[in-house]
Biotite code that builds the C-alpha atoms (Angstrom):
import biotite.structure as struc

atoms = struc.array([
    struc.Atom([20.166, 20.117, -43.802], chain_id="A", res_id=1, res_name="UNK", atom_name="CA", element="C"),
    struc.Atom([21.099, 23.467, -41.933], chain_id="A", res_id=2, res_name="UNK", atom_name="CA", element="C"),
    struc.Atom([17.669, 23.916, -41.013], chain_id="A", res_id=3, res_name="UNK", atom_name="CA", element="C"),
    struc.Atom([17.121, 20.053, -39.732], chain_id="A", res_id=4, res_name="UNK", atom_name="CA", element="C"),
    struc.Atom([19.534, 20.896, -37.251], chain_id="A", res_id=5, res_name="UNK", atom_name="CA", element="C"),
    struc.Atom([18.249, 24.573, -35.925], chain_id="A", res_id=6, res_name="UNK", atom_name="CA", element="C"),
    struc.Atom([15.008, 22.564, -35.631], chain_id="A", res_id=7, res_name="UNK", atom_name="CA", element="C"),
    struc.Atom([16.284, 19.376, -33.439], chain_id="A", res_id=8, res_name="UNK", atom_name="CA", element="C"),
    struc.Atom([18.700, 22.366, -31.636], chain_id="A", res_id=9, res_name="UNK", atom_name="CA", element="C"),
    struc.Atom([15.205, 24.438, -30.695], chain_id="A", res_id=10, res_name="UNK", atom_name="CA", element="C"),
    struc.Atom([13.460, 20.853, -29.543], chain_id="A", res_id=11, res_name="UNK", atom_name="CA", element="C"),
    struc.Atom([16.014, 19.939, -27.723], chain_id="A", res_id=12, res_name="UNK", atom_name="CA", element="C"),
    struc.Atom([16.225, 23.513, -25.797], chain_id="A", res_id=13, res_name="UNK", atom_name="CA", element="C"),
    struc.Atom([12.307, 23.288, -25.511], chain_id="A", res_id=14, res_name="UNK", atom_name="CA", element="C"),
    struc.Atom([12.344, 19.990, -23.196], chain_id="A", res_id=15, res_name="UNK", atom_name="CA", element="C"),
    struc.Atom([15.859, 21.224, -21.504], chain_id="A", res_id=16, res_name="UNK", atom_name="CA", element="C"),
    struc.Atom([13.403, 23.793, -19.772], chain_id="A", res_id=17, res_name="UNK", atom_name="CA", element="C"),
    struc.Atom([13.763, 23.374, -16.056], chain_id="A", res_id=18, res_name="UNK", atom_name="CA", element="C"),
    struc.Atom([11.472, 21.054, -14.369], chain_id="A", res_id=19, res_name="UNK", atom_name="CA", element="C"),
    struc.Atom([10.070, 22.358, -11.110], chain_id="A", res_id=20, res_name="UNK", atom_name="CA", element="C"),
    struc.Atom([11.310, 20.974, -7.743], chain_id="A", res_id=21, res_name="UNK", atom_name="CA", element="C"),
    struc.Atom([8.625, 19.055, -7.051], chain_id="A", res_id=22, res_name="UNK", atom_name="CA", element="C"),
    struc.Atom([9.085, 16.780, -9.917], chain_id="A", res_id=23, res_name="UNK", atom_name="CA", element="C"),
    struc.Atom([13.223, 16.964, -10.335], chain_id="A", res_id=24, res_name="UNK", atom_name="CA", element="C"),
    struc.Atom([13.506, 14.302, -7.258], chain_id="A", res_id=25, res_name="UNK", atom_name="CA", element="C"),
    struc.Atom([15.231, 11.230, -8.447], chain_id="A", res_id=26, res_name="UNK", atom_name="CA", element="C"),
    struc.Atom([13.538, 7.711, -8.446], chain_id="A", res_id=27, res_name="UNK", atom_name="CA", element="C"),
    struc.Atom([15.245, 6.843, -5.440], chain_id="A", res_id=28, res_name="UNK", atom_name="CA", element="C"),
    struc.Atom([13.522, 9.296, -3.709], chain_id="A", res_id=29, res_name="UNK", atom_name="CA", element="C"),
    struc.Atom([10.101, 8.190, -5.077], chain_id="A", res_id=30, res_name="UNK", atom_name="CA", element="C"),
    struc.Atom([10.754, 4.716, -3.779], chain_id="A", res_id=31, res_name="UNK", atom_name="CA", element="C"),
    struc.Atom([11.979, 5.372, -0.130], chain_id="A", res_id=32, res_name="UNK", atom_name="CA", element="C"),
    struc.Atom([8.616, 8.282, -0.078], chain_id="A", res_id=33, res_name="UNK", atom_name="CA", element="C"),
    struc.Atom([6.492, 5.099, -1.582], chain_id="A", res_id=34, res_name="UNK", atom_name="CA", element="C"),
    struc.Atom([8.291, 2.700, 1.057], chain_id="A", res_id=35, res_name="UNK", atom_name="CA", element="C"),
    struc.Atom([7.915, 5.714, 3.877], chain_id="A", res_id=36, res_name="UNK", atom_name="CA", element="C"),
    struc.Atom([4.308, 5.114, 3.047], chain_id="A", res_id=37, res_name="UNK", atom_name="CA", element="C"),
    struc.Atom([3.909, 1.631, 3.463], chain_id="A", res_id=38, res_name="UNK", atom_name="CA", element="C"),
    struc.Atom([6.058, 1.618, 6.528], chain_id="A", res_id=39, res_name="UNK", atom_name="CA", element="C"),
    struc.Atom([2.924, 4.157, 7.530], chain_id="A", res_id=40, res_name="UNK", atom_name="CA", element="C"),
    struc.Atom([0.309, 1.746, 6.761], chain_id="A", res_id=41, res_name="UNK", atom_name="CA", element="C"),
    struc.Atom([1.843, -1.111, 7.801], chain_id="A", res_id=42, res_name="UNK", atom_name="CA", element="C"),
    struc.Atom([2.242, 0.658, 11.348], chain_id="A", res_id=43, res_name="UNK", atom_name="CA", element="C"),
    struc.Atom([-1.513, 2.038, 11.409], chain_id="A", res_id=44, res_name="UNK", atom_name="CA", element="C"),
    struc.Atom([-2.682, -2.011, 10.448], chain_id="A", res_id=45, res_name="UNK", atom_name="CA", element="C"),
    struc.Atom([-1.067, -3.216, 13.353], chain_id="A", res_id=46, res_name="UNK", atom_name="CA", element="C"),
    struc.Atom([-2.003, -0.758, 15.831], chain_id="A", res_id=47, res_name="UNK", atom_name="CA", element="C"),
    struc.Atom([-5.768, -1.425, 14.723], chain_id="A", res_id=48, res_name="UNK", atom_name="CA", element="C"),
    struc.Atom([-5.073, -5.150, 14.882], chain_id="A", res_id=49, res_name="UNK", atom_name="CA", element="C"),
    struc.Atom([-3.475, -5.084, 18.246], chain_id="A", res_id=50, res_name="UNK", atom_name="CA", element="C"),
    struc.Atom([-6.109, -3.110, 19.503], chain_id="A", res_id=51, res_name="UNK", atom_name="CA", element="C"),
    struc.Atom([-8.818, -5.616, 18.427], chain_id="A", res_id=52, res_name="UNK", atom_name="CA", element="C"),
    struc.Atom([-6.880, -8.401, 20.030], chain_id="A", res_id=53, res_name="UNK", atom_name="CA", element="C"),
    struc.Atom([-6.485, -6.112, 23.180], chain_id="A", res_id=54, res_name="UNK", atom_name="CA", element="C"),
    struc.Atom([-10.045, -5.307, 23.579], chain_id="A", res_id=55, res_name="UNK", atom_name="CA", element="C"),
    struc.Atom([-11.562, -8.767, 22.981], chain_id="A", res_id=56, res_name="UNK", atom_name="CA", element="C"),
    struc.Atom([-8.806, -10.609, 25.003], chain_id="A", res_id=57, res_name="UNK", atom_name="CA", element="C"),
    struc.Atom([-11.049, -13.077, 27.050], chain_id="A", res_id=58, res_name="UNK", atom_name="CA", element="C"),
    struc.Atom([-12.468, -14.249, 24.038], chain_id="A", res_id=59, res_name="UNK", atom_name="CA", element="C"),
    struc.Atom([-10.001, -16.947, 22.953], chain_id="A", res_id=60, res_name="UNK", atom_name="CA", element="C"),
    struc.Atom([-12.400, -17.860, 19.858], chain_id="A", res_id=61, res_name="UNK", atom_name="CA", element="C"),
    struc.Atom([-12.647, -14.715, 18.644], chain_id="A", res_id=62, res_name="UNK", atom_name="CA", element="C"),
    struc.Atom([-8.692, -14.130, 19.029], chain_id="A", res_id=63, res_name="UNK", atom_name="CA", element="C"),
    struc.Atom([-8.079, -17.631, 17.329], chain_id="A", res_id=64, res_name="UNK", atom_name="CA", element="C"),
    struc.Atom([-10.322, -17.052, 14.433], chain_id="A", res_id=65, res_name="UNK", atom_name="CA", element="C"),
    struc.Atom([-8.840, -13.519, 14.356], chain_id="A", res_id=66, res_name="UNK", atom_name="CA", element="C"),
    struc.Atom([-5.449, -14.444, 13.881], chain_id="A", res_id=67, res_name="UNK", atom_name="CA", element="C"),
    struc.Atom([-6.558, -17.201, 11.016], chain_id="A", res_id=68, res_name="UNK", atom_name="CA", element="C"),
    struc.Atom([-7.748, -14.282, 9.119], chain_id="A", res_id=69, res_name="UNK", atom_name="CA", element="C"),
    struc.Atom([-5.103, -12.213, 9.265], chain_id="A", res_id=70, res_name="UNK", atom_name="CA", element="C"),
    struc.Atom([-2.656, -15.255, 8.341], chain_id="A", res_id=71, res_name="UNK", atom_name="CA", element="C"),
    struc.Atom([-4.731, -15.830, 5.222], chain_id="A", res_id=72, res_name="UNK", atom_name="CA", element="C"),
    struc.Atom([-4.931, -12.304, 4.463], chain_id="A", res_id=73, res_name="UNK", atom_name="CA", element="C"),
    struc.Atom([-1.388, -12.023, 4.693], chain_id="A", res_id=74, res_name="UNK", atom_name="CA", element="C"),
    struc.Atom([-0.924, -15.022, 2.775], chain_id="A", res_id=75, res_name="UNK", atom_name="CA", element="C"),
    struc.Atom([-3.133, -13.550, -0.114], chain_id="A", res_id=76, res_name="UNK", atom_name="CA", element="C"),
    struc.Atom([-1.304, -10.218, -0.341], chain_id="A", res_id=77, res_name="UNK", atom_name="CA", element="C"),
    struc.Atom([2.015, -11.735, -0.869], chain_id="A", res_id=78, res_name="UNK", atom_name="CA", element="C"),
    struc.Atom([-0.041, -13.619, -3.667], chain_id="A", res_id=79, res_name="UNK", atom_name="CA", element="C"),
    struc.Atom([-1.442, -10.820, -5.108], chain_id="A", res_id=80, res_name="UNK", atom_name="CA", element="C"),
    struc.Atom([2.208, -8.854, -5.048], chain_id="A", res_id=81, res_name="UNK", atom_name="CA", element="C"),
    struc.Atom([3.058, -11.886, -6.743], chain_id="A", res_id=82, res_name="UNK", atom_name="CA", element="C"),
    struc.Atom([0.398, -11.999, -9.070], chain_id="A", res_id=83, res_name="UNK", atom_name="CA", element="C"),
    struc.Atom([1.033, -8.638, -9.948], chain_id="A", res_id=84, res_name="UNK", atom_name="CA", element="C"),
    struc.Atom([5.177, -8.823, -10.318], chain_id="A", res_id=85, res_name="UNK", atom_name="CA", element="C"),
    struc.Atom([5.624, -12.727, -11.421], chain_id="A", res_id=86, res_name="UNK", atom_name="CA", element="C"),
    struc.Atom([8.981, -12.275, -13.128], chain_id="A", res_id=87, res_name="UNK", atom_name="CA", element="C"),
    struc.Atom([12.015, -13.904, -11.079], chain_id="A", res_id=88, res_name="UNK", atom_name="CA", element="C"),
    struc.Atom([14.308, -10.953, -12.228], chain_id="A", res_id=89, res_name="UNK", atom_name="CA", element="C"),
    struc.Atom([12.047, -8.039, -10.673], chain_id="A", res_id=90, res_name="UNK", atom_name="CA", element="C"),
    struc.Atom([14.792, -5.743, -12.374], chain_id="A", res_id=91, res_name="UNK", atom_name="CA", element="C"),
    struc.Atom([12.754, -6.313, -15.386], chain_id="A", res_id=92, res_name="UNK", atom_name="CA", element="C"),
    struc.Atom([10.155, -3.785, -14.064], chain_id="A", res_id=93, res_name="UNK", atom_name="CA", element="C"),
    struc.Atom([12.533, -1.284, -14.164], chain_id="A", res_id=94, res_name="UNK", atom_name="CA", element="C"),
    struc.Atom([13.572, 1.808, -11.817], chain_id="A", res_id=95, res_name="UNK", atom_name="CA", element="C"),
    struc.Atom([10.478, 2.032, -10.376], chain_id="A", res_id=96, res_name="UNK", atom_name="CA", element="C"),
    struc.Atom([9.646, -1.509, -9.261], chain_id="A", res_id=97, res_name="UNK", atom_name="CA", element="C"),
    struc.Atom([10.090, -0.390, -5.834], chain_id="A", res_id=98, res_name="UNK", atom_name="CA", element="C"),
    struc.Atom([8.023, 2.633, -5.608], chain_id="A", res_id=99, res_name="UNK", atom_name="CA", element="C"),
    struc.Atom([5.238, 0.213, -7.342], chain_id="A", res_id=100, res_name="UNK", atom_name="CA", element="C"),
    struc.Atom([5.462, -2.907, -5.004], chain_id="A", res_id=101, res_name="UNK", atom_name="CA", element="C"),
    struc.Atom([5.645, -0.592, -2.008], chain_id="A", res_id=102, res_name="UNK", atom_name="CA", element="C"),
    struc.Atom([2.269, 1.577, -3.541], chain_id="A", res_id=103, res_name="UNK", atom_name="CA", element="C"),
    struc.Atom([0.480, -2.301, -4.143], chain_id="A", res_id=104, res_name="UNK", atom_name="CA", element="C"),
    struc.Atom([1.385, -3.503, -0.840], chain_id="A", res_id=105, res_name="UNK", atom_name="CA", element="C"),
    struc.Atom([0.582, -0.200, 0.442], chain_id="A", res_id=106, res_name="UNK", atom_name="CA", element="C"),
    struc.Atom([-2.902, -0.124, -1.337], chain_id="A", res_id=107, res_name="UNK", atom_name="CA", element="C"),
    struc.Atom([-3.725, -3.610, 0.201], chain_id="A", res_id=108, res_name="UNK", atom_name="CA", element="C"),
    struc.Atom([-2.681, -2.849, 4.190], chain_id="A", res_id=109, res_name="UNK", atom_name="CA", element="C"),
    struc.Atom([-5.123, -0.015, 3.797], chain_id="A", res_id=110, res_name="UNK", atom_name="CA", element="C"),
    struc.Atom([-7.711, -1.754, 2.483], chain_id="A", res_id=111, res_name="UNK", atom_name="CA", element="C"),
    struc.Atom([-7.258, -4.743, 5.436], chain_id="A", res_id=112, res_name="UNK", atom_name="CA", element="C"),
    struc.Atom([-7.102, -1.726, 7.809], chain_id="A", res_id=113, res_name="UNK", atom_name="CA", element="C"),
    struc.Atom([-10.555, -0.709, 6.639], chain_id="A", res_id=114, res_name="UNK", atom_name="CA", element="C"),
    struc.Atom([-11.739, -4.081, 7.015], chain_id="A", res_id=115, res_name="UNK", atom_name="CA", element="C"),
    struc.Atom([-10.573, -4.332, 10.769], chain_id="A", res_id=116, res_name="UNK", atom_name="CA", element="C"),
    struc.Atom([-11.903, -1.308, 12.021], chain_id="A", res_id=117, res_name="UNK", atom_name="CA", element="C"),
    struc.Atom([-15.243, -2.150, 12.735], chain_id="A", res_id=118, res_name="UNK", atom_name="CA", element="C"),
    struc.Atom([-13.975, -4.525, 15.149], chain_id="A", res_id=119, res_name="UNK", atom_name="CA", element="C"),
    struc.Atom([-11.918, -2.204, 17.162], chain_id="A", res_id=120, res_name="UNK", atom_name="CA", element="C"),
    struc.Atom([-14.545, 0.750, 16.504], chain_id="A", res_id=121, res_name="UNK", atom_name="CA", element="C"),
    struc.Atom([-18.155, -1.122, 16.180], chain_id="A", res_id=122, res_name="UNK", atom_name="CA", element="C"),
    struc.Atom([-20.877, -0.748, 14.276], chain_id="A", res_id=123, res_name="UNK", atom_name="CA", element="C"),
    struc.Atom([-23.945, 1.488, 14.264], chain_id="A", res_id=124, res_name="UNK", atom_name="CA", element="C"),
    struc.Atom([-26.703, -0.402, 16.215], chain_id="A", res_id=125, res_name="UNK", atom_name="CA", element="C"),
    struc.Atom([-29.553, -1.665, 14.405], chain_id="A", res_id=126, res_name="UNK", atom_name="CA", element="C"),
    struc.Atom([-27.193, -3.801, 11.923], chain_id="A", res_id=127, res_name="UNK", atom_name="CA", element="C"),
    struc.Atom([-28.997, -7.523, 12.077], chain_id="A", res_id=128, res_name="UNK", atom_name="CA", element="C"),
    struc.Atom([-25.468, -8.879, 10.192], chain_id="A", res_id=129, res_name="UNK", atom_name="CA", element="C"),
    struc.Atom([-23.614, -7.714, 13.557], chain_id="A", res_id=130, res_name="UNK", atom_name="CA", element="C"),
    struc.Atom([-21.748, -11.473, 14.027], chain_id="A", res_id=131, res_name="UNK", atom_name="CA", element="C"),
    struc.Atom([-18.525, -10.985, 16.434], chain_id="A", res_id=132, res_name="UNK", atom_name="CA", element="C"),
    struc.Atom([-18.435, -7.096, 15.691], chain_id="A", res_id=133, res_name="UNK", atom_name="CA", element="C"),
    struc.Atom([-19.136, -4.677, 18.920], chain_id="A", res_id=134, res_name="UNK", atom_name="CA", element="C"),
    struc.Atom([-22.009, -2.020, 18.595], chain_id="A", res_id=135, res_name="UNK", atom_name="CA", element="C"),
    struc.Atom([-21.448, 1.388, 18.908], chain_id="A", res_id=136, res_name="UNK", atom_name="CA", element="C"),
])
């Protein structure tokens, strides 16, 4: 019996080891660094995005079919999100629902970023699939 309890006394000394800084923040922290981050991408979409509508102004077409994209796209992330967290109570994720949605939704602005770039930025010339993108 004696020696049960020296052995759950040494485990429980072995994990009471000090964790290093870097990984003793609290899950609060992760989430508002996670939400920092999407804050970050959501800026860097919209500065793209606004720069595309900016440089192809005097093509009302473009602009209108454009901004139908980016409403469907927008409408598809939130469907994803949802897709990914369906529970009403989003407490049942846990702590670190947060620092999850604001990584997926994070993951996804990126990824749209990417895809509007080549209309602010062009493509290389000699692309026959050029449609409504500019060439470098």
């Amino acid at each position: 019996m004696f020696s049960r309890f020296v052995l759950a006394l040494a485990l429980a000394l072995t994990l009471a080891v000090p964790v290093p800084a870097a990984l003793a923040q609290s899950q609060a922290a992760y989430n508002a660094a996670a939400c920092a981050a999407l804050n970050k991408a959501d800026a860097e979409l919209n500065a793209v995005y606004s720069a595309i509508l900016k440089k192809n102004a005097d093509d009302k077409r473009f602009i209108d079919t454009l901004k139908t994209a980016q409403r469907a796209w927008v409408a598809f992330r939130d469907a994803e999100m949802a897709a990914r967290y369906p529970a009403r109570d989003k407490g049942e994720y846990g702590s670190a629902f947060d620092l999850c949605w604001c990584n997926g939704l994070a993951e996804l602005t990126r990824q749209r970023t990417e895809q509007l770039k080549p209309w602010r930025d062009g493509i290389p010339e000699g692309d026959v699939c050029t449609g409504s993108y500019p060439v470098r």
